[in-house]
Biopython code that builds the backbone (N, CA, C, O; Angstrom):
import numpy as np
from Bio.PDB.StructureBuilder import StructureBuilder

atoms = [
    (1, "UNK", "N", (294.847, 230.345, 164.276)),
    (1, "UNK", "CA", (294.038, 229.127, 164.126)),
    (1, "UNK", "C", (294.948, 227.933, 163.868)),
    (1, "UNK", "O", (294.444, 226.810, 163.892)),
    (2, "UNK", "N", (296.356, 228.098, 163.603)),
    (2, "UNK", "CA", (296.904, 227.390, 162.731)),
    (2, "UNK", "C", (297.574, 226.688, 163.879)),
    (2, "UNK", "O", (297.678, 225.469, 163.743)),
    (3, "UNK", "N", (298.007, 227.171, 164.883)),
    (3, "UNK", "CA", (298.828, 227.174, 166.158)),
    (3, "UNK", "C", (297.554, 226.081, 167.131)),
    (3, "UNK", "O", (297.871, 225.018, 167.666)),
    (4, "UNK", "N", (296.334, 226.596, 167.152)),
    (4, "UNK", "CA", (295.301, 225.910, 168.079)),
    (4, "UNK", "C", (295.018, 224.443, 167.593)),
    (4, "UNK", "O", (294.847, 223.424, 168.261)),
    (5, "UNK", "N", (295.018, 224.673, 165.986)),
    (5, "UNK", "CA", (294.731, 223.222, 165.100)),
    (5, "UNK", "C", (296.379, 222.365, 165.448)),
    (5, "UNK", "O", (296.517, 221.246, 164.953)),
    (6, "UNK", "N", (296.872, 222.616, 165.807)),
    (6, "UNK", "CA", (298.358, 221.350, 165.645)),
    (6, "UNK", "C", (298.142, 221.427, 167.720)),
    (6, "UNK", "O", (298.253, 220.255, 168.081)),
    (7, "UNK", "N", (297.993, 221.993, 168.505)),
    (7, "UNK", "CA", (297.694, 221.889, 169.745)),
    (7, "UNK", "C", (296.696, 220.994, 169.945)),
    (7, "UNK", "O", (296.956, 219.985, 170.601)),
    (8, "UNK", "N", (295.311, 221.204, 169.396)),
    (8, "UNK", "CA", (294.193, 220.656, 169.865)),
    (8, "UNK", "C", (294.029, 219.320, 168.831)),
    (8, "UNK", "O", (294.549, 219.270, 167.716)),
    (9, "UNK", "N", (293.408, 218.519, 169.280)),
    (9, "UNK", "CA", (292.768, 217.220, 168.371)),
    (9, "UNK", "C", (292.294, 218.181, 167.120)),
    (9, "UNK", "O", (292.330, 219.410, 167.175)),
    (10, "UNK", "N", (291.858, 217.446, 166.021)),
    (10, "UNK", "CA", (291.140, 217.851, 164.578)),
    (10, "UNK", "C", (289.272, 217.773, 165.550)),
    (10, "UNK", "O", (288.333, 218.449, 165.130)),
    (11, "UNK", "N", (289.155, 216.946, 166.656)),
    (11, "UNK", "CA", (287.803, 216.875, 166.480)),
    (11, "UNK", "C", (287.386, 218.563, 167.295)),
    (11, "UNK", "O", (286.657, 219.447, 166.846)),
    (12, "UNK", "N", (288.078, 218.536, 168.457)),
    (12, "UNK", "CA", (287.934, 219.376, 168.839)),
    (12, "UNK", "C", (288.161, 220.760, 168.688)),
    (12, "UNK", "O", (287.702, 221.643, 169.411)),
    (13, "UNK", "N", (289.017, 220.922, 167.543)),
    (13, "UNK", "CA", (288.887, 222.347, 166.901)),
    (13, "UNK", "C", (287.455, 222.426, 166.524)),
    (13, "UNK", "O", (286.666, 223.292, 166.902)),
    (14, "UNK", "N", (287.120, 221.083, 165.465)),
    (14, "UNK", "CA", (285.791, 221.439, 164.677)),
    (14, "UNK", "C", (284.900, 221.713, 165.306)),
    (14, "UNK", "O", (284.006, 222.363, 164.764)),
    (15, "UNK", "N", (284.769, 221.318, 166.761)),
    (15, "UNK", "CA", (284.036, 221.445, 167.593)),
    (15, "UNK", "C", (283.980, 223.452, 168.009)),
    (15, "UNK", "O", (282.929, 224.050, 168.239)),
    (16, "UNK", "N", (284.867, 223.866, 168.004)),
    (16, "UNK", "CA", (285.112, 225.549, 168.509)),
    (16, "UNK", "C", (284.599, 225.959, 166.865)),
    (16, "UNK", "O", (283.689, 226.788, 166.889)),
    (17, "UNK", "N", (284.958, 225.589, 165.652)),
    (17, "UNK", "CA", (284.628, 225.898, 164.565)),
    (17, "UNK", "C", (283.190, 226.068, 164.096)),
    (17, "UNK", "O", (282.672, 227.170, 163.917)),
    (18, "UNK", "N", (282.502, 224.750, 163.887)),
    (18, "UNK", "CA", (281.057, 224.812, 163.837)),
    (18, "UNK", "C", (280.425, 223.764, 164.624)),
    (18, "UNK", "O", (280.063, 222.759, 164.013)),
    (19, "UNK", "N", (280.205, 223.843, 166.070)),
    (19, "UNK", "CA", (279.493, 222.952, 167.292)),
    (19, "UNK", "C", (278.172, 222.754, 166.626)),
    (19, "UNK", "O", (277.901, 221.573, 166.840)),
    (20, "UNK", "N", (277.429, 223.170, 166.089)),
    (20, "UNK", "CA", (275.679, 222.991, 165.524)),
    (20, "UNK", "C", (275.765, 222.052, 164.880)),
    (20, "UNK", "O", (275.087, 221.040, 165.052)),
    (21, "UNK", "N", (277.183, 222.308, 163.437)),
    (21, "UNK", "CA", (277.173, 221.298, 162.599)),
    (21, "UNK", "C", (276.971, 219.970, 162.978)),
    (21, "UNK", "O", (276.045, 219.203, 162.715)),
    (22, "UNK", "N", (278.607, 219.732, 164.041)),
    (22, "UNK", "CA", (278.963, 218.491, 164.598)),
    (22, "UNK", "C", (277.618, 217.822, 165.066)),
    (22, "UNK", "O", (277.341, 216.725, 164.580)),
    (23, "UNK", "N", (276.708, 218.437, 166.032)),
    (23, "UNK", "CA", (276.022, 218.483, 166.403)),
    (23, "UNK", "C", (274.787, 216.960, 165.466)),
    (23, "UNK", "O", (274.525, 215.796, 165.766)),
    (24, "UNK", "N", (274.396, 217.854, 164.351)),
    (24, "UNK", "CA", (273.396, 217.565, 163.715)),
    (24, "UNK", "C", (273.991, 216.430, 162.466)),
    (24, "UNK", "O", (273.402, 215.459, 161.990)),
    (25, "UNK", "N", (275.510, 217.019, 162.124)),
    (25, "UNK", "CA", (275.250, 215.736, 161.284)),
    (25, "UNK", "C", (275.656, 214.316, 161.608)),
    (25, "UNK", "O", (275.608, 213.448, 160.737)),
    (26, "UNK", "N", (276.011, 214.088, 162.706)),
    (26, "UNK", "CA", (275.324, 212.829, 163.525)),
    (26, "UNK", "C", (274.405, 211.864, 163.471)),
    (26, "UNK", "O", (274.411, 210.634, 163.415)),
    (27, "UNK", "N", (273.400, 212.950, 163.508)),
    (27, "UNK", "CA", (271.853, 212.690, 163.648)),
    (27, "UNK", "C", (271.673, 212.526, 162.531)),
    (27, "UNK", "O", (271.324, 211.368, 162.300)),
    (28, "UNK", "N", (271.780, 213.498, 161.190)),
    (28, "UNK", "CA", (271.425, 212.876, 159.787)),
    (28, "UNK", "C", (272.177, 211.674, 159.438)),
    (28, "UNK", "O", (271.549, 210.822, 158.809)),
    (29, "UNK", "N", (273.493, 211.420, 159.744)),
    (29, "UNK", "CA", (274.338, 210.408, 159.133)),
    (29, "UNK", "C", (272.984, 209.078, 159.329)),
    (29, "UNK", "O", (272.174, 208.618, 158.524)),
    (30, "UNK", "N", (273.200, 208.854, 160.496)),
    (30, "UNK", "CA", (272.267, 207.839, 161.568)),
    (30, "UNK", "C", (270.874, 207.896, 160.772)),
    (30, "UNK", "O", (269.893, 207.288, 161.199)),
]
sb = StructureBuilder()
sb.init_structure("model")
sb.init_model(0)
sb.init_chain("A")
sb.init_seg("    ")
for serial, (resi, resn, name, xyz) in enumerate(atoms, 1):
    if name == "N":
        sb.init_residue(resn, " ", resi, " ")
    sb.init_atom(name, np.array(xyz, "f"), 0.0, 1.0, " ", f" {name:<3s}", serial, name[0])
structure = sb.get_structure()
């Protein structure tokens, strides 16, 4: 994970991590 996180952006790990989250708290922030 440690290797994919310094490869990939921070958003787009979180995105492979928890996609629902990203997802929704969007919508609550808003």
């Amino acid at each position: 994970l440690v290797k994919m996180r310094e490869i990939m952006p921070p958003k787009d790990w979180s995105k492979m991590q928890r996609p629902r989250e990203l997802e929704v708290e969007p919508l609550s922030l808003e």
